[in-house]
C-alpha positions as CSV (number, residue, x, y, z in Angstrom):
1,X,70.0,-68.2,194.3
2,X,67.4,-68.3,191.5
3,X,68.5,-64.6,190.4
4,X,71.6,-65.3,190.3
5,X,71.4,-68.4,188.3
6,X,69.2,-66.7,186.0
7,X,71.4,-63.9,185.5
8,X,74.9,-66.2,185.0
9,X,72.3,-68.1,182.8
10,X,71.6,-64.9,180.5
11,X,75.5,-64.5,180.4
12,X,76.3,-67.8,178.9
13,X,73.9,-67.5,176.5
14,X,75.2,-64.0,175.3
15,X,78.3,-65.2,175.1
16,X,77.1,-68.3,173.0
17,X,74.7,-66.0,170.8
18,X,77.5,-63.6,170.6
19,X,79.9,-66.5,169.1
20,X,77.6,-67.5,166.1
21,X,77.3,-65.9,162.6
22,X,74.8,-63.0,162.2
23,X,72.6,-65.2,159.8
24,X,72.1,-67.8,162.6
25,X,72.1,-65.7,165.4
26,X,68.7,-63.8,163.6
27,X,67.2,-67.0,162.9
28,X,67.5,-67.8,167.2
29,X,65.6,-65.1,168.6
30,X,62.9,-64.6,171.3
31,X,61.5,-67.9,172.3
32,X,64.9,-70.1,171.3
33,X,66.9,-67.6,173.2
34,X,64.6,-68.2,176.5
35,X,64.3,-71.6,176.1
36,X,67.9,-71.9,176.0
37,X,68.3,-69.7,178.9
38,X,65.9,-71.6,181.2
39,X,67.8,-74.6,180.5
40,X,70.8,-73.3,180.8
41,X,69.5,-72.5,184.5
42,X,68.3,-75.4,185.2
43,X,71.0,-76.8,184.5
44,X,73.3,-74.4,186.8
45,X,70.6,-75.4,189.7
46,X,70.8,-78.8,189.5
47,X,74.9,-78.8,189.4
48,X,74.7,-76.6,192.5
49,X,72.5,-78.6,194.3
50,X,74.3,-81.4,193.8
51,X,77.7,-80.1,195.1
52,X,75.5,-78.6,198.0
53,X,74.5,-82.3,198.5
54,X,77.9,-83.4,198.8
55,X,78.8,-80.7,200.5
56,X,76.0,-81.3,203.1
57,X,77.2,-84.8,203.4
58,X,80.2,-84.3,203.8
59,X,79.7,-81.7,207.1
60,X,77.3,-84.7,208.4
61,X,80.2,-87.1,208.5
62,X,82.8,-84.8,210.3
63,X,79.8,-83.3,212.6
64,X,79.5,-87.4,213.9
65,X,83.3,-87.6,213.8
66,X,83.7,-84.6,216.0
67,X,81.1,-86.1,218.2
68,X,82.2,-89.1,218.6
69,X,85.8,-87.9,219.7
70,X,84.0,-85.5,222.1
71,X,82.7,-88.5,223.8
72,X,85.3,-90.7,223.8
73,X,87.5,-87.4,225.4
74,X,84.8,-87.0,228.2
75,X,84.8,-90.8,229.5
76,X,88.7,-90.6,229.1
């Protein structure tokens, strides 16, 4: 997933860079740019993994639901 987040990363910023005025946008080049992309992806990372956590959670809690009806089915 890291490619990808680096790459939707890159796109956000282009967008942004693409939005400001030509004398600010010369002024942020090279190292402000890749700062702002690797923060940018961090930041994508940690939003995904925290839906994937939720997500994770969430299939835990019907995997012991569907358990528990299984049992209580078989000593029916």
């Amino acid at each position: 997933m890291g490619k990808r987040h680096a790459e939707r990363a890159a796109a956000v910023v282009a967008v942004f860079f693409d939005r400001l005025e030509p004398a600010l946008r010369a002024r942020l080049v090279g190292e402000h740019r890749k700062q702002l992309e690797r923060d940018i992806e961090a930041a994508i990372a940690e939003a995904v993994r925290a839906e994937l956590e939720v997500v994770s959670d969430q299939i835990s809690d019907q995997a012991v639901l569907i358990r528990r009806r299984f049992e209580r089915d078989q000593s029916a």
